[in-house]
C-alpha positions as CSV (number, residue, x, y, z in Angstrom):
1,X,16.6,-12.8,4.8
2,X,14.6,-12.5,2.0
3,X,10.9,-11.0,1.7
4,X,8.8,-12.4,-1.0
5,X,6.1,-10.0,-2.5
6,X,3.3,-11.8,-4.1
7,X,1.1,-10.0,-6.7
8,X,-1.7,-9.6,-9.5
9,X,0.0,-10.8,-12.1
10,X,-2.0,-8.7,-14.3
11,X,-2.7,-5.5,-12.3
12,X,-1.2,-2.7,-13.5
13,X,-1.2,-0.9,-10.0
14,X,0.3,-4.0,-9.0
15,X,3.1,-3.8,-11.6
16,X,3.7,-0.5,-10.5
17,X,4.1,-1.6,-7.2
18,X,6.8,-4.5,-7.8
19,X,8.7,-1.4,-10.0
20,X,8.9,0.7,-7.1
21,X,10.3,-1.9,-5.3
22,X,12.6,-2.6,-7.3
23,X,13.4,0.8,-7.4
24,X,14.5,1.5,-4.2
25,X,15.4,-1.6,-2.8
26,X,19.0,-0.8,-2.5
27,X,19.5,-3.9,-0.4
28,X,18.0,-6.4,-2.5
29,X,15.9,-7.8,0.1
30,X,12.4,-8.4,-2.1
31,X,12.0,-11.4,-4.5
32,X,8.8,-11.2,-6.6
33,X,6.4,-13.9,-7.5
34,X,3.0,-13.4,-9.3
35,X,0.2,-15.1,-7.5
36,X,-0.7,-16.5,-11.0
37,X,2.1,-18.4,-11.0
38,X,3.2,-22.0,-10.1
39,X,5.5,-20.8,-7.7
40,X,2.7,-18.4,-6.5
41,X,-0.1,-20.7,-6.4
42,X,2.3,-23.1,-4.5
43,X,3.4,-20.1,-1.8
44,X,0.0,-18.9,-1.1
45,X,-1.5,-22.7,-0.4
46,X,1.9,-23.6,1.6
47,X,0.3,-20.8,3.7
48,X,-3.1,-20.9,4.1
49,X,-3.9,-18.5,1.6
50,X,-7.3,-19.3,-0.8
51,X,-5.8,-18.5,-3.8
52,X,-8.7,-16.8,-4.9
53,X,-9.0,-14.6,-2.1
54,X,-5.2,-13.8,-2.8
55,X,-6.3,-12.1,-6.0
56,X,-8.2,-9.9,-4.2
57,X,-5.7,-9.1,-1.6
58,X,-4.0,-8.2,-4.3
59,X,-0.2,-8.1,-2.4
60,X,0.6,-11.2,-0.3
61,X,4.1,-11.1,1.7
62,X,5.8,-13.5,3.1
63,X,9.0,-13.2,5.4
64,X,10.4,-16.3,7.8
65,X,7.6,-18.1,7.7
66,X,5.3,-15.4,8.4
67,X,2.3,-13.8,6.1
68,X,1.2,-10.1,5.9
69,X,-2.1,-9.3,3.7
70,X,-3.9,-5.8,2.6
71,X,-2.9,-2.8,4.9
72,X,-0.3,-4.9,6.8
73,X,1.9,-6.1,3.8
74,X,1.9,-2.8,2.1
75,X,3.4,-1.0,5.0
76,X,5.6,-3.9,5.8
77,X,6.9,-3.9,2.6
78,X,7.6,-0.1,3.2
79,X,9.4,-0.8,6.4
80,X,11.3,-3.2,4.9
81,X,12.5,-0.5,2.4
82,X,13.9,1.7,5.1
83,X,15.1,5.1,5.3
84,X,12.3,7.6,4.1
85,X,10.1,4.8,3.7
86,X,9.6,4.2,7.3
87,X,7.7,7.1,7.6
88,X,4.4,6.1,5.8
89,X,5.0,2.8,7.7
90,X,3.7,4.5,10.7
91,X,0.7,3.9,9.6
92,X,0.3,0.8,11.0
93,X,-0.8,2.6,14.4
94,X,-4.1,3.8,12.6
95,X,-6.7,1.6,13.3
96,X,-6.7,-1.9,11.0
97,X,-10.2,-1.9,10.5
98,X,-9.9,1.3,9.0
99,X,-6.5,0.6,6.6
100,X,-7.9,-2.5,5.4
101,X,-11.0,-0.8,4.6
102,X,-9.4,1.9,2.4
103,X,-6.9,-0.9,1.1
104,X,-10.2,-3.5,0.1
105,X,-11.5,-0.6,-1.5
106,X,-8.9,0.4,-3.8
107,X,-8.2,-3.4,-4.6
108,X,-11.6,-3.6,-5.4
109,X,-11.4,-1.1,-8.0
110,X,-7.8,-1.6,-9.2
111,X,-9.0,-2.6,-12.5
112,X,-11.1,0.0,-13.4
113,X,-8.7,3.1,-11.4
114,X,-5.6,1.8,-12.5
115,X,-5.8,-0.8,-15.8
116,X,-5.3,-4.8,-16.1
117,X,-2.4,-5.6,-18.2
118,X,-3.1,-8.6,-21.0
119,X,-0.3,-10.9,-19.7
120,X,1.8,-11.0,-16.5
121,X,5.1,-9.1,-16.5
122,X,8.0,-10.3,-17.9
123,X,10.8,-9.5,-16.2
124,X,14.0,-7.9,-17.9
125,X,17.3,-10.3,-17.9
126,X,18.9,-8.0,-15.0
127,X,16.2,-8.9,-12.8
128,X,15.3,-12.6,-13.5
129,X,17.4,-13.3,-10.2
130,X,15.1,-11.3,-8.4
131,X,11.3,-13.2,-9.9
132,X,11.3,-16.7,-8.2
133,X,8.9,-17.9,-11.3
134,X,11.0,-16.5,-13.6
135,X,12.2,-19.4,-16.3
């Protein structure tokens, strides 16, 4: 089973984010797809997603048919990592309200905290297999 992890494009927190993945995804479960994309666009209407809400969601996941967004899909996506990375996870038992606030926030200001890249990231020839928009 595969989890796709849809992102800014151009957000540098956001390209962080994908490189931690990638990181420490020893299984290889996460496939990547900007939400600037064609195959992004196509994901995030196929769900339900306003794709320009998406942007300011910032992460979009999708697993089996099934959608996490802000707090949820950042500590799914840490779940999904295992090991060590369960423990943050438990986070999901503080109040959702409250996550997605903090989460909305720091979206919010993602640009400014954290930089916007000029283009969406390329990635390198090791991991096209891994970027379902990658050409």
């Amino acid at each position: 089973m595969k989890t796709v992890v849809l992102f800014d494009g151009v957000c540098n927190l956001c390209h962080r984010t994908v490189q931690f993945i990638l990181r420490h995804d020893r299984a290889r479960r996460f496939v990547f797809a900007s939400q600037q994309s064609e195959v992004g666009q196509q994901l995030l209407r196929q769900h339900g997603i306003p794709t320009a809400a998406a942007l300011t969601d910032s992460v979009v996941v999708v697993e089996e048919g099934r959608v996490w967004l802000e707090s949820d899909a950042a500590l799914h996506i840490l779940y999904r990592l295992g090991g060590v990375w369960r423990i943050p996870a438990l986070l999901r038992w503080v109040p959702k309200g409250l996550r997605d606030w903090v989460y909305r926030l720091v979206a919010k200001n993602r640009y400014r905290l954290f930089g916007r890249l000029e283009r969406c990231m390329v990635p390198t020839p090791e991991l096209k297999e891994r970027f379902l928009d990658a050409s």
